[in-house]
N, C-alpha and C positions, 0 to 999 in steps of 0.2 A: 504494500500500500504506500508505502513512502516513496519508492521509484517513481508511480502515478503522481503522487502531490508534487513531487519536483518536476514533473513533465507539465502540469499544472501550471506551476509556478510559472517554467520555461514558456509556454503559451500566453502567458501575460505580459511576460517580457518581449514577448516576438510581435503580440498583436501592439500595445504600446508603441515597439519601435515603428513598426509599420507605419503606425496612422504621423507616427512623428516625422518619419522621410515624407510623406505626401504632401502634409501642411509645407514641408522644405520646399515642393514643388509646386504646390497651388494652395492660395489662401480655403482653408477648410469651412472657415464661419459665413463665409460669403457664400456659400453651397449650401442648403438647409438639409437634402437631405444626408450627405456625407458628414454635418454636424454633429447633426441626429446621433447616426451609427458609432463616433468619435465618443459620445458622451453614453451612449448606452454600454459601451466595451471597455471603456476608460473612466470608471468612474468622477475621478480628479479633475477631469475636463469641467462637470458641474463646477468646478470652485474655478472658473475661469476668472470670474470678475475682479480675484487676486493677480499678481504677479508671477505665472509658477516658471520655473525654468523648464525647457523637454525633458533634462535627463530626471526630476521630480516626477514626471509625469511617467517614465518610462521605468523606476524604482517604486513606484508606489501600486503599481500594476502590478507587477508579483505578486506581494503580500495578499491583493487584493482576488486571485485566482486563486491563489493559495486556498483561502478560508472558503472560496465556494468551490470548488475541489475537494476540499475535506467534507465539505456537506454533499455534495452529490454520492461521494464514492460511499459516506456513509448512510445514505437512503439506498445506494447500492447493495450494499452489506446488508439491509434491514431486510429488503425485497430477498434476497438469497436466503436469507435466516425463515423467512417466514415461507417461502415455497417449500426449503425442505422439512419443517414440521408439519406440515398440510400432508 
């Protein structure tokens, strides 16, 4: 289960970078719906109206896969548990 959290982790860090190189290439907030996508997958982006740097934005994404990766994998775990007492 820990290899999955850190591949977690590592998907947050990858989708982060991602939307980070784009803004690099075309202004994001100016596009509503690519804003949209930016702020549903990156949470942090909601706290735009601060000052955040990208690498902020591209570190605070991890932690943030992380804990809903530990929730999924552990509703994963629940659903296995409970098919095989049935």
């Amino acid at each position: 289960m820990k290899r999955r959290l850190v591949l977690w982790a590592f998907a947050g860090l990858l989708v982060a970078s991602s939307w980070v190189l784009l803004s690099l290439v075309i202004p994001l907030w100016s596009q509503p719906l690519l804003w949209t996508l930016a702020q549903l997958s990156c949470p942090i982006v909601l706290f735009s109206h601060f000052a955040i740097q990208w690498y902020w934005v591209i570190l605070s994404n991890a932690p943030v896969y992380l804990v809903l990766g530990a929730m999924v994998e552990g509703f994963i775990r629940l659903a296995r548990l409970r098919s095989e007492s049935v």
